[in-house]
C-alpha positions as CSV (number, residue, x, y, z in Angstrom):
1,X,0.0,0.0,0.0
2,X,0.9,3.4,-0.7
3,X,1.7,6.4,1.6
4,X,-0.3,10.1,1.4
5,X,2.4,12.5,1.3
6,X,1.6,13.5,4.6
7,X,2.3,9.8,6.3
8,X,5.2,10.1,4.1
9,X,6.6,13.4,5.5
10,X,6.1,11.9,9.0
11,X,8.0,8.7,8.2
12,X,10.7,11.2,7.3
13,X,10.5,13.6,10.1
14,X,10.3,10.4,12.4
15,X,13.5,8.8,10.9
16,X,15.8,11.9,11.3
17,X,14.9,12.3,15.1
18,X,15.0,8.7,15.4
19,X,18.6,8.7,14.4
20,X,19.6,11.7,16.5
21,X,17.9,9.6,19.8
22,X,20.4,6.5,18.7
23,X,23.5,9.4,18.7
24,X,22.5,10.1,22.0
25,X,22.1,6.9,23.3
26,X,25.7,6.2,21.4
27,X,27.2,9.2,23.3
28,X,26.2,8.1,27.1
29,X,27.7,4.5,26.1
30,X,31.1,5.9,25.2
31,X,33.5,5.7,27.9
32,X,36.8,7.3,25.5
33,X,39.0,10.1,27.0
34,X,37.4,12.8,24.9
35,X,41.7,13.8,24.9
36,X,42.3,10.8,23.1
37,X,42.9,10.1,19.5
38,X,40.2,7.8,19.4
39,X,37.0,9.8,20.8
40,X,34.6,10.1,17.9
41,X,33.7,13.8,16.9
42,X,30.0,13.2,18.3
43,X,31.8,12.0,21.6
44,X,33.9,15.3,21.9
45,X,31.0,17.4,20.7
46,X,28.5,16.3,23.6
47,X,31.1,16.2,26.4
48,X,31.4,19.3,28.5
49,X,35.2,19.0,28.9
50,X,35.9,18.9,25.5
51,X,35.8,22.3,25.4
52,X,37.2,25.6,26.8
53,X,34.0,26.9,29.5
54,X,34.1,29.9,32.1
55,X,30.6,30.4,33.4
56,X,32.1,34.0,34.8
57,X,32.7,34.8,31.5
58,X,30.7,37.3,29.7
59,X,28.6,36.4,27.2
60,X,29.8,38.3,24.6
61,X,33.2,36.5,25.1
62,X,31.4,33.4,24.4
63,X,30.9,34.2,20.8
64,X,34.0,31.9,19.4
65,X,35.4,29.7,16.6
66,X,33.7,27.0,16.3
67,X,36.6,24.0,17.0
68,X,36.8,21.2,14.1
69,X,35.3,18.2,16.2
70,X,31.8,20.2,16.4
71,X,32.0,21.3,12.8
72,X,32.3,17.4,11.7
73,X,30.1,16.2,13.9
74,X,27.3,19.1,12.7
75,X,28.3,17.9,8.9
76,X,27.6,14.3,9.6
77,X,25.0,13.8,12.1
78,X,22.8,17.0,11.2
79,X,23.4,17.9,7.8
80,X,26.0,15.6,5.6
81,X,25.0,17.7,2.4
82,X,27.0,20.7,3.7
83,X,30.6,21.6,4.6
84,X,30.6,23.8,7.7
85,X,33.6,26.6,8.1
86,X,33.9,28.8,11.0
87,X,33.0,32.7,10.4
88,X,34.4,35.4,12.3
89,X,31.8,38.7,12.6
90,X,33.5,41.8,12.1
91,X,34.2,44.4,14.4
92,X,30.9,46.1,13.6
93,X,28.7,42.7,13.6
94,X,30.0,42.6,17.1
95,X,29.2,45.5,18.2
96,X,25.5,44.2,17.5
97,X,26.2,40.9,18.8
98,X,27.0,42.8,21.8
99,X,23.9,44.8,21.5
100,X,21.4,42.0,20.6
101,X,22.2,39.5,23.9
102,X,22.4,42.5,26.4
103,X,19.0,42.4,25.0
104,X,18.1,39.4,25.6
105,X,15.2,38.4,28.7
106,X,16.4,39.0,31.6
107,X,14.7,35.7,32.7
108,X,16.9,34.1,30.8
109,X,20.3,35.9,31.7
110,X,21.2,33.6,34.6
111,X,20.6,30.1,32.5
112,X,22.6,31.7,29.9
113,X,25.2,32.6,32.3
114,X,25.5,29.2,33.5
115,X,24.7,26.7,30.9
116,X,25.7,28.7,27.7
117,X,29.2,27.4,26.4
118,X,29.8,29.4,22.9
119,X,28.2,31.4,20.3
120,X,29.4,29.7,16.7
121,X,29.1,31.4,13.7
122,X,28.9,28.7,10.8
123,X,29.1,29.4,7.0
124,X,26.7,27.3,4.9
125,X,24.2,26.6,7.9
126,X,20.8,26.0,6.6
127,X,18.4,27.8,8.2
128,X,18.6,30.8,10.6
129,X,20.5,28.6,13.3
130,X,20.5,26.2,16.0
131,X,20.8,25.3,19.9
132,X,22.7,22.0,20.0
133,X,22.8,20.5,23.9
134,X,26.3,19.0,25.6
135,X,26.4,16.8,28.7
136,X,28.6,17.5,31.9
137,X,30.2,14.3,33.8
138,X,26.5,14.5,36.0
139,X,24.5,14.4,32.8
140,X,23.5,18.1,33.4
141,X,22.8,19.7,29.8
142,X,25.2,22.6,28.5
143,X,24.5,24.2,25.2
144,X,26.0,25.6,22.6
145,X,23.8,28.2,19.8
146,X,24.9,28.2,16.2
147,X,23.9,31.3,14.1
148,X,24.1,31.2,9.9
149,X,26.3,34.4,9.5
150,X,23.8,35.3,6.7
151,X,21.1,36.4,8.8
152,X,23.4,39.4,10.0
153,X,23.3,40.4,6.3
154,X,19.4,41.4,6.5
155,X,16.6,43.1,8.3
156,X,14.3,41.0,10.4
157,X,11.5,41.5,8.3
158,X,13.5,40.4,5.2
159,X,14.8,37.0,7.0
160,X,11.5,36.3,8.7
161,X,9.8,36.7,5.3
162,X,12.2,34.8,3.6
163,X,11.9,31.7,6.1
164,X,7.7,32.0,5.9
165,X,7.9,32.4,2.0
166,X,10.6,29.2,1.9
167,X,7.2,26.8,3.1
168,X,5.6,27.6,-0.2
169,X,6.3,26.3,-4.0
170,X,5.7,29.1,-6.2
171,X,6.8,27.9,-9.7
172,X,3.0,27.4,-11.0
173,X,1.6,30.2,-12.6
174,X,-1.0,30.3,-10.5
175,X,1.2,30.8,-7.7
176,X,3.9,33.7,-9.1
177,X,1.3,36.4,-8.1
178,X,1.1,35.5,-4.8
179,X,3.0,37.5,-1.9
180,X,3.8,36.6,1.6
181,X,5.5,38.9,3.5
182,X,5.6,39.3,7.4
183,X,6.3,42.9,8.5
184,X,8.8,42.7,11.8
185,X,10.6,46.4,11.7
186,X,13.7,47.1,10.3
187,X,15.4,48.2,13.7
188,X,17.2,45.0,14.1
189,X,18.6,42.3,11.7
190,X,17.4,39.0,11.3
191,X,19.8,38.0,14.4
192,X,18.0,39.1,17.3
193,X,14.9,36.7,16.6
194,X,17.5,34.0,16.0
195,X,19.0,34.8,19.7
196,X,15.7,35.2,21.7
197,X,14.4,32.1,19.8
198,X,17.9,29.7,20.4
199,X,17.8,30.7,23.6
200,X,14.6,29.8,24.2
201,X,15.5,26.2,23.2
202,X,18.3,26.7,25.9
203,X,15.7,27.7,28.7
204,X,13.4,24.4,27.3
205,X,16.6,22.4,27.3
206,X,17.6,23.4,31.1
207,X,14.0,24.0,32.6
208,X,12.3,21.8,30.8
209,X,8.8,23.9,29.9
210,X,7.8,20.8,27.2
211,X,8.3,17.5,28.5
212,X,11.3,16.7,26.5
213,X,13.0,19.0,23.7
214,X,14.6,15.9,22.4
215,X,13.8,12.2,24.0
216,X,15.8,11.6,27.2
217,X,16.8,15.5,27.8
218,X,13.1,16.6,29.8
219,X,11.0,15.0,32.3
220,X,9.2,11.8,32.9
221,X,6.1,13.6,32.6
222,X,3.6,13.8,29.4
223,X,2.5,17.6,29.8
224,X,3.4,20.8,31.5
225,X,1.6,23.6,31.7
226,X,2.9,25.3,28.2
227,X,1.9,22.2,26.3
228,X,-1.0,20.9,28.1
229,X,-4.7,20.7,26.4
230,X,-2.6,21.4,23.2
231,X,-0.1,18.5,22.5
232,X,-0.5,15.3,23.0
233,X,2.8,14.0,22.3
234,X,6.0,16.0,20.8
235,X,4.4,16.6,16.9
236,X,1.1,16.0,17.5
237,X,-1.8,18.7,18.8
238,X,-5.1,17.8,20.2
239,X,-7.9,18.1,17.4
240,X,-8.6,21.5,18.0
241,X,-4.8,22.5,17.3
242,X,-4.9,20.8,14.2
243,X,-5.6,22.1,11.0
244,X,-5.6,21.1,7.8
245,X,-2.1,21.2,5.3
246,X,-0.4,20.9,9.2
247,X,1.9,18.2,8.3
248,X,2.8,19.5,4.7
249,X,4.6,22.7,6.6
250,X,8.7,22.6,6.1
251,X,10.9,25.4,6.1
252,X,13.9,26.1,4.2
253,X,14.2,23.5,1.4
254,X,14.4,20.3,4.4
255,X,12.0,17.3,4.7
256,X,12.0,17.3,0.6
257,X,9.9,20.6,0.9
258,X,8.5,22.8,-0.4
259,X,5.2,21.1,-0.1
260,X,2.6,23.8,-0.4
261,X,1.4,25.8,-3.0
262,X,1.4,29.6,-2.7
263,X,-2.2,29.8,-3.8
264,X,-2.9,27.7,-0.6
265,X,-1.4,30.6,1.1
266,X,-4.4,32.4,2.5
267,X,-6.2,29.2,3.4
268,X,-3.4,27.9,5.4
269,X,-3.1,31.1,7.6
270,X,-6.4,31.4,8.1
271,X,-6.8,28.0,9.8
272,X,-3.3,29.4,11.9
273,X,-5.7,32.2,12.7
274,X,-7.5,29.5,14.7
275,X,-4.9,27.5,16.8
276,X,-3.0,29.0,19.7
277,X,0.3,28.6,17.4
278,X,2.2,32.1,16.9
279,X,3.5,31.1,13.5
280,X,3.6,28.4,11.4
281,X,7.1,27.2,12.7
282,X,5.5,26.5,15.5
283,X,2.7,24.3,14.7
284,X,5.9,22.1,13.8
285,X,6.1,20.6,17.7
286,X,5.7,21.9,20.9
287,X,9.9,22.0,21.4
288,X,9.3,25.1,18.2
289,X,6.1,26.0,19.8
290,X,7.6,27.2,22.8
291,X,10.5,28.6,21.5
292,X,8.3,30.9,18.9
293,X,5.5,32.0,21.2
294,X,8.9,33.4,23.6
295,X,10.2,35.0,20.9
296,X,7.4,36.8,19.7
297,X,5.9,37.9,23.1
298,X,8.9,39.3,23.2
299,X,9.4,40.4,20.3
300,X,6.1,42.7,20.3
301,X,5.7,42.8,24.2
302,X,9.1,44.1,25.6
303,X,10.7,45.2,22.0
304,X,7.9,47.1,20.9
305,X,8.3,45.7,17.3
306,X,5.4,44.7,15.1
307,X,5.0,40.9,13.9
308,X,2.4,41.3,10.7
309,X,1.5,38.4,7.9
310,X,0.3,39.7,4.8
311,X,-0.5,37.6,1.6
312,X,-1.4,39.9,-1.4
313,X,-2.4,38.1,-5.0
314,X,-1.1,40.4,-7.5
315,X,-0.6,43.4,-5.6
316,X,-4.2,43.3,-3.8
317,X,-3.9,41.9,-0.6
318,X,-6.2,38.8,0.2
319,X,-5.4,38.4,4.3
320,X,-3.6,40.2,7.0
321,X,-2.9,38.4,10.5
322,X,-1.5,39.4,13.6
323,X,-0.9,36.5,15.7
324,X,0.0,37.8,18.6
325,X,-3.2,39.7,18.6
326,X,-4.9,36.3,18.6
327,X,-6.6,35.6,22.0
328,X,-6.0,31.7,21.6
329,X,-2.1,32.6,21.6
330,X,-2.2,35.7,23.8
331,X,-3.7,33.2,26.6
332,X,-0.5,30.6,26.4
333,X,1.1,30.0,29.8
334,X,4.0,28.3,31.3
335,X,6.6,30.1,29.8
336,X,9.4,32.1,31.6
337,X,9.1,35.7,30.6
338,X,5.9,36.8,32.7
């Protein structure tokens, strides 16, 4: 029997965390000296002592190199289509780096503080970036936050439109005169949604406001209060968080998208209008849930900055939606920032 493309997106989606659960279990069975010549790259990359941490330090001195055992193991346990080279950010790309984390919650300055080992920089990343977790000798999870140096290049409006517009096929006539664009500001680049969002993996990874980010970092519980009457499990919502074209969502070219048409474009936000999601990205699973409901609370909340979709069909514009003006995701709880 034949799979729907939807089962068949699932098997897909299920196989790639599947296989980063069996690198896990892999890296707690390894007893190597992470010193020696024959610790795997995945064993030096989730060890704590593999790498050069001062918790005093400040967190702009964090921002580093990224060393050649993390950029293997990134090439061939998350991405083995890609070769990874450090970047260094300029003097002036710095100076915003600088700007953009003293910027960051302060709920989330002490976690940071503690658990935060490095702040990579990483040519040919796809996507915006990443929070990848380490373990201490206790099992206590570190982390480390990679950021594509390409998001620096561009406002946030301009990468947050790109990322929405990358979960749409527009080759079909039909689809070439449709427009999605989502209206952010142009007071900050691209980078400061990357840093409240990674870090809001790093709070989930060391609080634990999902059950589990990835199996076997979280608790031995099947709710807390952020996910609860919405999840069920980690990428599946209760019926009345689902919506139809749910499971055709990708982002940036991965899971063998894009998957839907552009001239779907209104239909699909529309049925966002009605979940408590705050984007699309989130409806992903609730680990991208809570990490996109922090960032644009804050985002509009604290920053002040607008977060606007707007689909237009040859020039005339068919929808405009506000999601954080949405009551359903206004009323999410459990989260650290109020």
């Amino acid at each position: 029997m034949g799979f729907s493309m939807s089962v068949k997106l699932k098997i897909i989606k299920i196989g790639i965390f599947l296989a980063l659960i069996s690198c896990i279990a892999a890296c707690g069975s390894d007893d190597a000296d992470p010193s020696s010549e024959g610790a795997s790259d995945y064993t030096l990359a989730k060890r704590l002592d593999s790498y050069e941490f001062d918790p005093a330090s400040p967190l702009i001195d964090r921002v580093n190199e990224a060393p050649d055992f993390v950029l293997s193991y990134l090439e061939d346990v998350m991405d083995a289509t890609q070769v990874y080279t450090p970047y260094t950010p300029s003097d002036t790309e710095m100076e915003d780096i600088r700007d953009y984390l003293g910027l960051l919650p302060e709920s989330y300055m002490e976690t940071l503080q503690e658990r935060l080992i490095a702040v990579y920089f990483i040519n040919n990343w796809t996507g915006s970036g990443a929070a990848d977790y380490v373990f201490n000798s206790d099992n206590e999870v570190y982390t480390y936050i990679i950021v594509n140096p390409e998001i620096m290049r561009h406002d946030v409006s301009e990468w947050i439109t790109y990322r929405e517009t990358s979960c749409f096929i527009t080759d079909d006539e039909e689809d070439r005169g449709i427009t999605i664009t989502v209206d952010c500001g142009n007071e900050y680049t691209g980078l400061m949604v990357l840093l409240i969002h990674e870090s809001s993996h790093v709070m989930d990874f060391a609080h634990h406001y999902t059950p589990y980010v990835l199996e076997g970092i979280g608790q031995s519980v099947s709710e807390t209060d952020f996910v609860k009457g919405i999840w069920t499990d980690y990428d599946i919502p209760v019926e009345d968080a689902d919506f139809s074209m749910r499971d055709y969502i990708t982002f940036y070219g991965k899971y063998n998208g894009p998957m839907i048409y552009a001239s779907q474009a209104s239909a699909l936000y529309e049925d966002l209008e009605n979940t408590p999601f705050s984007s699309l990205y989130a409806s992903q699973n609730w680990a991208e849930d809570f990490a996109e409901y922090c960032t644009w609370r804050y985002f509009t909340n604290r920053l002040g900055q607008p977060y606007i979709i707007t689909v237009s069909r040859d020039g005339v514009t068919e929808m405009i939606y506000e999601p954080m003006q949405s009551y359903q995701v206004r009323e999410r709880t459990g989260t650290p920032l109020f």
